[in-house]
C-alpha positions in Angstrom: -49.4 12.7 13.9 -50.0 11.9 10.1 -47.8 10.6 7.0 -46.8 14.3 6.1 -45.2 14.6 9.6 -43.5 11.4 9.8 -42.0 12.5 6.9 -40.7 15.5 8.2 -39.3 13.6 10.9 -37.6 11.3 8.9 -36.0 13.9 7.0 -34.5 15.7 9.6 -33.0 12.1 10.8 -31.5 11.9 7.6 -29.7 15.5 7.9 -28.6 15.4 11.5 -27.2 11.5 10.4 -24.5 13.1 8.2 -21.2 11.2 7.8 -19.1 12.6 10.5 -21.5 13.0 13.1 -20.3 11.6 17.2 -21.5 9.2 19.4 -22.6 9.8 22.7 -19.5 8.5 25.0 -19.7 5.3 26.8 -18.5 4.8 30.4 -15.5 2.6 30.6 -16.7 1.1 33.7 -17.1 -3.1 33.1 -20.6 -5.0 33.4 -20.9 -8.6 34.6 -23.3 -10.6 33.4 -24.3 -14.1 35.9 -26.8 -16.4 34.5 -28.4 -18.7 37.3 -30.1 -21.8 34.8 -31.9 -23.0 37.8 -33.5 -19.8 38.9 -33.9 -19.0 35.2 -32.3 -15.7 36.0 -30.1 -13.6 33.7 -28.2 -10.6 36.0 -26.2 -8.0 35.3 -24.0 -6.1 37.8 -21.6 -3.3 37.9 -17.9 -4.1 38.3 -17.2 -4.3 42.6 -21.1 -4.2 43.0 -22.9 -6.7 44.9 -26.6 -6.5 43.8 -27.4 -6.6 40.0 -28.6 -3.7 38.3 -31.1 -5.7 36.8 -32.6 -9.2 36.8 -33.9 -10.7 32.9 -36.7 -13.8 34.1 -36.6 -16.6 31.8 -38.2 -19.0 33.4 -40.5 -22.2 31.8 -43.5 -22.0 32.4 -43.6 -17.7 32.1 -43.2 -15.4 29.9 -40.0 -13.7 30.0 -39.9 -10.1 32.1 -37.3 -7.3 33.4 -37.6 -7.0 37.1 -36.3 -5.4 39.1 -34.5 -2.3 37.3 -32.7 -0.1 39.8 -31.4 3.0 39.9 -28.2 3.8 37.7 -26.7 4.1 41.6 -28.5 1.1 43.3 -30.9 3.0 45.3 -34.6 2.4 44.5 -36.8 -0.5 42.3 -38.0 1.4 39.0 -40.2 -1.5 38.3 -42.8 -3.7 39.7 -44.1 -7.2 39.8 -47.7 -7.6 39.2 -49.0 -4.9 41.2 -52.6 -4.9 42.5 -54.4 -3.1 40.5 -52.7 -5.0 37.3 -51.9 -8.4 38.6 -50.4 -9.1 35.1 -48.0 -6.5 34.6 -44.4 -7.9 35.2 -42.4 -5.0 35.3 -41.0 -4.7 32.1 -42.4 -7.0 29.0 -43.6 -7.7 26.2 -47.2 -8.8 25.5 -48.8 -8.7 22.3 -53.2 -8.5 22.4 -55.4 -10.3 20.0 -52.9 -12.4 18.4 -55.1 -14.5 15.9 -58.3 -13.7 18.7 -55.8 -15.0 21.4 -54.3 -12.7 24.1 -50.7 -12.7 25.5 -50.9 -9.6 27.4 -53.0 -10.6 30.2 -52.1 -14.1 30.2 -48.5 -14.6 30.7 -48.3 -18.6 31.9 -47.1 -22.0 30.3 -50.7 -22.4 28.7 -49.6 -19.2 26.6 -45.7 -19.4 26.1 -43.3 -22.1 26.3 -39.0 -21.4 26.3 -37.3 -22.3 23.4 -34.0 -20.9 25.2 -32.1 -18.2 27.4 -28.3 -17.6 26.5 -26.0 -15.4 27.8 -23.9 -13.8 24.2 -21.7 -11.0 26.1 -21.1 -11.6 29.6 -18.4 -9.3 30.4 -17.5 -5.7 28.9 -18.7 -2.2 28.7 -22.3 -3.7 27.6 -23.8 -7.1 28.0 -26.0 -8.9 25.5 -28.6 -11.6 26.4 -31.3 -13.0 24.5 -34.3 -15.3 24.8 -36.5 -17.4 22.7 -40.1 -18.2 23.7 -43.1 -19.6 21.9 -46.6 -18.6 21.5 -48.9 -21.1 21.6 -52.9 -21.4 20.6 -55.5 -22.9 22.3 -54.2 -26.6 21.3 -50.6 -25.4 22.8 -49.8 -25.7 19.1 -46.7 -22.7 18.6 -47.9 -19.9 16.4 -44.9 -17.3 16.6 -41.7 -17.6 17.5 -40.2 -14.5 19.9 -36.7 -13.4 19.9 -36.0 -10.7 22.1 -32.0 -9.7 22.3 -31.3 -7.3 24.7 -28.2 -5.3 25.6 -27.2 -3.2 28.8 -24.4 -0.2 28.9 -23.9 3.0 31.0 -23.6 6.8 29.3 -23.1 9.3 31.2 -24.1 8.2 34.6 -27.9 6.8 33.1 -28.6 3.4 31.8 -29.0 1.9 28.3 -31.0 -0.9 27.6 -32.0 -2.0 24.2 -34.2 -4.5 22.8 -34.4 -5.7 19.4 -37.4 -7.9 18.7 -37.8 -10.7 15.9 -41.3 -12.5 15.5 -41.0 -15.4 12.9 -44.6 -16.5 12.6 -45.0 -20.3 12.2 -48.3 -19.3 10.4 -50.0 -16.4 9.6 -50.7 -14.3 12.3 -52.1 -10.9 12.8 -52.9 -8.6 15.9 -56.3 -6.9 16.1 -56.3 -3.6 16.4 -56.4 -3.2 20.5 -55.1 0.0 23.1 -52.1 -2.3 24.0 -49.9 -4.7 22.8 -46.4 -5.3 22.6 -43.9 -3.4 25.0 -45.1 -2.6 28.5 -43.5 -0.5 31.7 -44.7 -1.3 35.2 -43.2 1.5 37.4 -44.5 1.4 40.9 -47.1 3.7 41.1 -49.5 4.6 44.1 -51.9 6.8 44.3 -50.6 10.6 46.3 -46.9 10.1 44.6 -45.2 12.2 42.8 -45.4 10.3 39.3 -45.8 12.1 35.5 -45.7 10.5 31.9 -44.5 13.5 29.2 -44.0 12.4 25.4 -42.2 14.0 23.2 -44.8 16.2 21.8 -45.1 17.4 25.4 -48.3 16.1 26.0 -48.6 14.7 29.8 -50.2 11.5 31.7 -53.7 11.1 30.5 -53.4 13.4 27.0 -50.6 11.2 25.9 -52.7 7.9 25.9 -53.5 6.9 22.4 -51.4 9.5 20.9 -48.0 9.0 18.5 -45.0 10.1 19.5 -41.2 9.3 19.2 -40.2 8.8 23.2 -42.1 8.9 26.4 -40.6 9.8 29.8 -42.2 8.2 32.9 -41.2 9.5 36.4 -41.9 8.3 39.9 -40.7 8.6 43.2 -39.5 5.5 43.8 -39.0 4.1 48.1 -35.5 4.7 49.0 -35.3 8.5 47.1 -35.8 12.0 47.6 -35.3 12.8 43.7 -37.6 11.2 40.4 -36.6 8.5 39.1 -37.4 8.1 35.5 -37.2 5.8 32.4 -37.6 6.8 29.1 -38.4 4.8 26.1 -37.4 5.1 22.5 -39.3 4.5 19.4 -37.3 4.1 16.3 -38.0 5.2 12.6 -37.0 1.9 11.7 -40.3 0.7 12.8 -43.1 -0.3 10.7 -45.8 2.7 12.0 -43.0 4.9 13.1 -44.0 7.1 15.1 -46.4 5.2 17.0 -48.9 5.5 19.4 -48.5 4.7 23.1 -50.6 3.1 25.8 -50.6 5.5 29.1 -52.7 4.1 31.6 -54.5 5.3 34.4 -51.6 4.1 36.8 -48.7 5.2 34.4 -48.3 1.7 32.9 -46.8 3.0 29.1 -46.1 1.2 26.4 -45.6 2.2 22.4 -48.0 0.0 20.4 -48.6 -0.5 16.5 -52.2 -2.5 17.7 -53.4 1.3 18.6 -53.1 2.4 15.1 -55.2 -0.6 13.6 -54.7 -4.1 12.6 -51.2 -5.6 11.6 -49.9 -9.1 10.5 -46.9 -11.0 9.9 -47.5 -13.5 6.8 -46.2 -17.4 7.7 -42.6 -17.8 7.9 -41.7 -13.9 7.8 -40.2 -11.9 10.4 -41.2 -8.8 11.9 -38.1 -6.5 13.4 -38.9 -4.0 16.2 -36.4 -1.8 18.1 -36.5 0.4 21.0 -34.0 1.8 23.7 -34.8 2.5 27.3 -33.0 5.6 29.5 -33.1 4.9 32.9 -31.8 7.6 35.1 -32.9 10.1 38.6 -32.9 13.4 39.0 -34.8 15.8 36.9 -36.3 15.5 33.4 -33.5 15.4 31.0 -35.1 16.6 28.1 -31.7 18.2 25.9 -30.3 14.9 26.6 -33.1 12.6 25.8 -33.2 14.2 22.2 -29.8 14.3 21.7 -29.5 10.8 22.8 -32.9 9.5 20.7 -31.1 11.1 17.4 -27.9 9.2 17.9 -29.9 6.2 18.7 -31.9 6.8 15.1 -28.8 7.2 13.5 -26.9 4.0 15.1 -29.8 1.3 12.9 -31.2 4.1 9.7 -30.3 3.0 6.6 -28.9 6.2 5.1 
């Protein structure tokens, strides 16, 4: 997708963001958030439910992950913990490649990151916000960039919300190679004979979608525990620097949007690089009338109009 399109798609943003326009409608129903500061565990559960919807790791000695994420009605994992054939994959993450030469994708223990902090900032409410603070180190565990990832949780019409904003405040300069992957990364669980499909936007499916730019990307599987798909989408936002970017879909349907496709980027010392994206999670079949509808009130929410 060149600069002429992204323009294209900008403008029509810009035209379906006039003043007046709805959101989507929220459920009502509460979210709890309970933070365990042994386990390092951040959990959020629906209101009269015993098992969490999701589980945030913040551990020391780890970088931080999602895992699991169930289904909007507690029936099914729709992510997994370093499967075999990606032992490093921790259901959902973020793990940039090449970072000055050194990579934080594959290596995801205390020799790469150390935790600054894990806080709880809604704990109670319609939607929950969390956030955590990690390091990442060089070779002489000296810290490099600083990671801020604040996340928030809500239902819509019977799917789930989650949204991550992303800060990196580079303690020197720092820039990430040009690489197939690098920054925000889905582990579904995948096995081989399953029914399982990655579409984008653009329509393009499993392996024609690797490499290529597009604004969302749906991934499906059939999770244990379900006759139906279960699928979760993620958002790209114009707000971006690369908008619309390229993903990573792997062999295994491990996706991931990522600016290191595209080429070479860098955040100067001191400066701050802001990256947003939104994640659907819901069963049934594709949803595609509601994932656009829901992408453009999601570009609307953050563009600067």
């Amino acid at each position: 997708m060149d600069l002429r399109l992204s323009l294209i798609i900008l403008f029509l943003i810009f035209l379906s963001c006039a003043p007046g326009a709805k959101e989507e409608p929220r459920d009502d129903s509460n979210l709890k958030i309970t933070y365990d500061q042994h386990k390092g565990t951040i959990s959020v559960f629906g209101a009269n439910e015993e098992a969490p919807l999701l589980v945030q790791n913040a551990q020391e000695g780890t970088r931080p992950y999602i895992h699991p994420i169930m289904a909007p009605d507690g029936k099914g994992e729709l992510t997994e913990l370093s499967p075999s054939h990606h032992k490093h994959q921790t259901g959902l993450y973020w793990g940039l490649k090449e970072v000055n030469g050194r990579d934080y994708f594959m290596n995801w223990k205390e020799d790469y990151w150390r935790r600054v902090s894990a806080d709880v900032l809604t704990s109670m409410g319609s939607a929950v916000k969390w956030q955590t603070v990690y390091e990442l180190l060089d070779s002489t565990t000296t810290p490099i960039l600083r990671e801020t990832q604040t996340w928030s949780f809500e239902r819509s019409e019977g799917k789930l919300l989650l949204d991550l904003v992303w800060r990196g405040q580079a303690l020197k300069d720092v820039t990430m190679s040009k690489f197939y992957v690098g920054g925000l990364f889905l582990r579904m669980p995948w096995r081989p004979g399953i029914p399982a499909e990655a579409v984008n936007s653009a329509g393009q499916r499993n392996a024609e979608a690797e490499g290529q730019r597009a604004i969302w990307n749906d991934v499906s599987v059939r999770v244990n525990g379900r006759e139906d798909m279960a699928h979760i989408t993620i958002f790209d936002h114009p707000d971006n620097n690369g908008f619309p970017n390229a993903w990573r879909v792997d062999n295994e349907l491990g996706v991931g949007p990522s600016r290191q496709i595209s080429g070479d980027w860098s955040i100067r010392q001191n400066e701050t690089e802001v990256i947003r994206y939104r994640l659907i999670i819901y069963t049934g079949e594709r949803d595609e009338p509601f994932i656009h509808r829901l992408w453009k009130a999601y570009a609307c929410e953050l563009v600067d109009l």
